[in-house]
C-alpha positions in Angstrom: 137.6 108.2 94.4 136.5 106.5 97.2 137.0 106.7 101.3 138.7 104.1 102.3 137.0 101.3 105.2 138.1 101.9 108.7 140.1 99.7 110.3 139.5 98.8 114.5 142.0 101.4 115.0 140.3 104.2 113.1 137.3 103.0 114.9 137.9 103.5 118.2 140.1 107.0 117.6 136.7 107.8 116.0 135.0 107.1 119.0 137.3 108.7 121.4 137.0 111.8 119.3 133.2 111.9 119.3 133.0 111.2 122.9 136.1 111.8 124.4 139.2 109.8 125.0 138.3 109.9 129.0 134.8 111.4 129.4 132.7 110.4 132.6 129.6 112.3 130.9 129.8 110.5 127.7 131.2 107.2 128.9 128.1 105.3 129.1 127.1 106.5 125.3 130.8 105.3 124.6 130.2 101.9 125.7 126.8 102.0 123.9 127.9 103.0 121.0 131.0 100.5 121.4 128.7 97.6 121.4 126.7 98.8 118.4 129.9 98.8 116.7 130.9 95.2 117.9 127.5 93.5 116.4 127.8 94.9 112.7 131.6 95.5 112.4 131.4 95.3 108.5 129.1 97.6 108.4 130.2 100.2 110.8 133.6 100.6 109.3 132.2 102.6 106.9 132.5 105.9 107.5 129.1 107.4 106.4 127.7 105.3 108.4 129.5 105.5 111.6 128.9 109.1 111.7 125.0 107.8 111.5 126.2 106.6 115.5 124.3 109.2 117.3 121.1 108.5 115.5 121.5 104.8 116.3 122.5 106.3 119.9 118.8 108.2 120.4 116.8 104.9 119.0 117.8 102.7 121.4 120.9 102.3 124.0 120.3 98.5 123.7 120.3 96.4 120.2 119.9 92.9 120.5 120.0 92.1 116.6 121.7 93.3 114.0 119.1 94.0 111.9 117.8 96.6 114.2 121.3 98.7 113.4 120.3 98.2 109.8 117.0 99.2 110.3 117.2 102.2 111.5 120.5 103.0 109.4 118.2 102.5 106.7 115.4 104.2 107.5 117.0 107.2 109.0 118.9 107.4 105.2 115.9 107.7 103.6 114.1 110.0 106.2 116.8 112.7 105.6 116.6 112.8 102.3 112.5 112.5 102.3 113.4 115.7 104.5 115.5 117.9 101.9 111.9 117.1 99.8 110.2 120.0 99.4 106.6 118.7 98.2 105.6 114.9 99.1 108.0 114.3 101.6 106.1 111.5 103.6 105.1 110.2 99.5 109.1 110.0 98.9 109.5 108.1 102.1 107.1 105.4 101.3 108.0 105.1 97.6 112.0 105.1 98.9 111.6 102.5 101.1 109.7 100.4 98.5 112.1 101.1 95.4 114.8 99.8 97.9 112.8 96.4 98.7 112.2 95.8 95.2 115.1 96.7 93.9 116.6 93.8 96.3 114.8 91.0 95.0 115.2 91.9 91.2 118.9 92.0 91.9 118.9 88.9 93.4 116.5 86.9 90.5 118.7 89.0 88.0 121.1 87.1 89.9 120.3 83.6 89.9 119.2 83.6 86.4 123.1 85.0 85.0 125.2 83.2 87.6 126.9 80.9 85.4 127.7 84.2 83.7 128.3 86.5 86.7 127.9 90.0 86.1 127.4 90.5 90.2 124.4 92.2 92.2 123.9 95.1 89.5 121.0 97.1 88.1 121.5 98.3 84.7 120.4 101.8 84.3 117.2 101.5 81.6 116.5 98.6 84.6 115.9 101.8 87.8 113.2 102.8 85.3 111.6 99.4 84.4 111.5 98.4 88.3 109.6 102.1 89.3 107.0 101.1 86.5 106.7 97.4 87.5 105.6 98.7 91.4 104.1 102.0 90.6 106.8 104.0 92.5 106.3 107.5 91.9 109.7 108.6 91.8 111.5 110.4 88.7 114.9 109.4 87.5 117.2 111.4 89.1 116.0 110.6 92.5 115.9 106.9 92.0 119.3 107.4 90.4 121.2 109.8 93.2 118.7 110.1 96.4 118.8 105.9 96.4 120.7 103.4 98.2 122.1 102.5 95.5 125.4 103.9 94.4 126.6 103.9 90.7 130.0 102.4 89.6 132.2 103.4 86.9 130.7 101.4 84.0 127.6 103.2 84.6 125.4 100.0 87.0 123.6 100.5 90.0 124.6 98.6 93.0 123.3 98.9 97.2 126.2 100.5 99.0 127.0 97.4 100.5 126.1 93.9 100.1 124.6 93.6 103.6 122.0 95.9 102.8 120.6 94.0 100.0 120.5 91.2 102.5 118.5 93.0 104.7 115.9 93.6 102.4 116.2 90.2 100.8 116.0 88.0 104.7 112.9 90.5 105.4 110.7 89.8 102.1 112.1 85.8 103.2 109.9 85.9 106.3 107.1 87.7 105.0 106.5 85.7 101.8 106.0 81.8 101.6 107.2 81.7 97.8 110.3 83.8 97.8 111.4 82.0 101.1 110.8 78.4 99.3 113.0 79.5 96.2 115.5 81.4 97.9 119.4 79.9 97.8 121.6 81.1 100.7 124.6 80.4 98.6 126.5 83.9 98.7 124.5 85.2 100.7 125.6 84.3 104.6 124.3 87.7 106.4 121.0 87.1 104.9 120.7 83.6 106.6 121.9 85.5 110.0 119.3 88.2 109.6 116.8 85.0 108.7 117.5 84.2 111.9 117.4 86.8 114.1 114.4 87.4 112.5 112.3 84.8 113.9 111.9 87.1 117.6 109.6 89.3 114.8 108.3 87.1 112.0 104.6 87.0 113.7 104.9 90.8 113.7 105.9 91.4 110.5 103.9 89.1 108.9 100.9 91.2 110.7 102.6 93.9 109.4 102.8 92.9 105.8 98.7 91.5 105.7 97.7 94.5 107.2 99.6 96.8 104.8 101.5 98.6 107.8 104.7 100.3 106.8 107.1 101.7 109.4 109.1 104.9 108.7 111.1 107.6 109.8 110.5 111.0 110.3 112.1 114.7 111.5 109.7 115.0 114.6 109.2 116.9 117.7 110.5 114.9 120.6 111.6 115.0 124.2 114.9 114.0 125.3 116.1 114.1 128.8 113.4 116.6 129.5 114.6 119.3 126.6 112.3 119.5 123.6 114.4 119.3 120.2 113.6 117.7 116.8 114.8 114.3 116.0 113.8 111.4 113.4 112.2 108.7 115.0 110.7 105.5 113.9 106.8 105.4 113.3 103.8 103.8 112.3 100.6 105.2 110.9 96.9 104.1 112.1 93.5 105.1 110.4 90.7 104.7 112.8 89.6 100.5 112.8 93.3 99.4 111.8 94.5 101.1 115.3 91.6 99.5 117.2 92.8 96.2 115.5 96.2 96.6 116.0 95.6 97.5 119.7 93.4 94.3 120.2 96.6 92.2 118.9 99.0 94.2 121.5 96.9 91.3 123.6 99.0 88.6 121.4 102.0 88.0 123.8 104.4 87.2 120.6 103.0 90.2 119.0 104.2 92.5 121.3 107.0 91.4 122.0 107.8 91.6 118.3 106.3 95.2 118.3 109.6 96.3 121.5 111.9 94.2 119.2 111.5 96.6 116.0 111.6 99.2 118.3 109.0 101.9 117.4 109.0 104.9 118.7 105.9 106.8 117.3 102.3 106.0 117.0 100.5 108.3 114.6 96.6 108.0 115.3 94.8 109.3 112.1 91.2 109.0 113.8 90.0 108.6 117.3 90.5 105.6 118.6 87.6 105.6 121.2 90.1 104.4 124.0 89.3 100.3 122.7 92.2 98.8 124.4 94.7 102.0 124.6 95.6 100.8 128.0 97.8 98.1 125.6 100.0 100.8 124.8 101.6 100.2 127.8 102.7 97.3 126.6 105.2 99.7 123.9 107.6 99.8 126.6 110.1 101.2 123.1 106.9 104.0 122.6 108.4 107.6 123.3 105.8 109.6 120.9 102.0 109.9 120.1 100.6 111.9 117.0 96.9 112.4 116.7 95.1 114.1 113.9 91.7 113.7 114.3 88.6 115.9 115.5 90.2 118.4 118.3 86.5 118.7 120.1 86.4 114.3 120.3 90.1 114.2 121.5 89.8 117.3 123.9 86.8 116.2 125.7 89.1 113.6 127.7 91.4 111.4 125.1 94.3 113.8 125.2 94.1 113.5 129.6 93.6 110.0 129.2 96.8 109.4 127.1 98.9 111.6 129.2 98.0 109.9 132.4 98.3 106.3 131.0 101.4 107.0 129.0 103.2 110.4 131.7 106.7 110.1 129.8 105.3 109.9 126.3 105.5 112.7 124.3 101.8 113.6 122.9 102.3 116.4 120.6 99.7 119.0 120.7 99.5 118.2 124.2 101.0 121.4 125.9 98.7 123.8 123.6 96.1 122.1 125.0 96.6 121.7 128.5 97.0 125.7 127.8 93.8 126.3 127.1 92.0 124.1 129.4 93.7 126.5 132.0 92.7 130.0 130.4 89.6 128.7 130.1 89.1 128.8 134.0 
């Protein structure tokens, strides 16, 4: 059985419903979310993913592109179920978002190589297990198989929930590798060429992204929101020590940060001190609303954690508050 798409009607009673028919205190969020809506209507007549509106919501009040709805859709999917992970949830996440991405372009070669034929954009079941092998995805078979984006049929193939999705994968590998984008044929596949395109305000970025093996995610996180502390998944990216001291260098690359606001990340995580090279170009992450550092406590407490906080006063540093704690009851 399935649920059947939503037509305008059932979106906008959906709407009024989650924010009220006339609601002065929700109205702005209405027309927000409205506007969301209006740039992937295909997508957001689903209802599973229309009930993902608040998370889209909290992200960002603004989209430009509709690949940012995607993106986030996408990676707040795979962050909850990375969540209901007991061991190796961050692991699952990665390996997730990368069984996804592959998954994509074997579909699409599988493809173009039967489309006289035409069996459609399917994965055959012994073919989960060959792709997880092929990229070294450590995942077993029943997550690939039911914790996946993919959704099985009833002759027993794999398919992404809906076309667009695949194209979102497909239009991001286009702009981050020469070869697939040189044999790559658009034919049946119109969002993809629209993603393509919007694309372009990022490809510097992700290309940076992609040579420098940088992977966003999303993750369950502590966060402020209108001054009240409450957990919520937001949309990160992980530094050892010289890859943040590069990456903040770049932030001096006009295009690149621009591309950096257009993907909208919310969360730096700082795995080793970053000896302040260049932090002021944080700044320049006007989406930023989070910083995690794990490094040593005695390097970071001896001014990094003040310096942050007074460059950056409505960021969110966690570990911040236990230590501002300290430094008191230690006068």
């Amino acid at each position: 059985m399935y649920v059947a798409p939503f037509s305008d009607d059932d979106v906008r009673r959906f709407l009024n419903k989650r924010f009220g028919h006339i609601n002065i205190i929700n109205s702005e969020k209405k027309k927000d979310a409205q506007n969301i809506v209006d740039q992937s209507p295909n997508l957001m007549v689903r209802p599973m993913l229309l009930a993902y509106i608040d998370d889209l919501l909290m992200a960002s009040s603004k989209y430009k592109y509709v690949f940012q709805v995607y993106e986030q859709l996408i990676l707040r999917w795979i962050a909850r179920e990375a969540n209901s992970i007991e061991q190796g949830p961050d692991e699952f996440n990665e390996n997730m978002y990368k069984f996804s991405k592959y998954s994509a372009i074997e579909i699409y070669q599988k493809f173009k190589e039967v489309k006289v034929g035409g069996n459609g954009l399917v994965l055959e079941l012994n073919e989960i297990d060959t792709i997880a092998k092929k990229y070294l995805i450590n995942l077993d078979n029943l997550q690939l198989q039911s914790r996946s984006l993919l959704n099985r049929n009833s002759i027993g193939q794999y398919k992404f929930s809906h076309k667009t999705i695949l194209e979102f994968f497909l239009a991001k590998e286009i702009m981050t590798n020469s070869e697939f984008e040189q044999i790559f044929d658009y034919s049946s596949f119109d969002q993809c060429k629209k993603f393509v395109k919007e694309y372009n305000s990022v490809q510097f970025t992700l290309k940076y992204f992609e040579k420098e093996n940088i992977v966003p995610k999303c993750k369950l996180v502590d966060i402020y929101v209108y001054k009240h502390k409450m957990k919520r998944y937001v949309k990160s990216i992980t530094f050892k020590e010289q890859d943040f001291i590069n990456f903040l260098f770049e932030l001096d690359n006009k295009n690149f940060s621009s591309g950096i606001n257009e993907l909208l990340i919310e969360d730096i995580v700082i795995l080793s001190d970053s000896r302040l090279y260049k932090i002021e170009n944080l700044r320049k992450i006007y989406t930023l609303r989070r910083i995690t550092i794990y490094t040593n406590t005695k390097r970071i407490y001896n001014g990094k954690l003040i310096d942050l906080k007074e460059l950056l006063p409505d960021c969110y540093l966690a570990g911040y508050e236990s230590f501002a704690s300290q430094q008191i009851n230690s006068l």
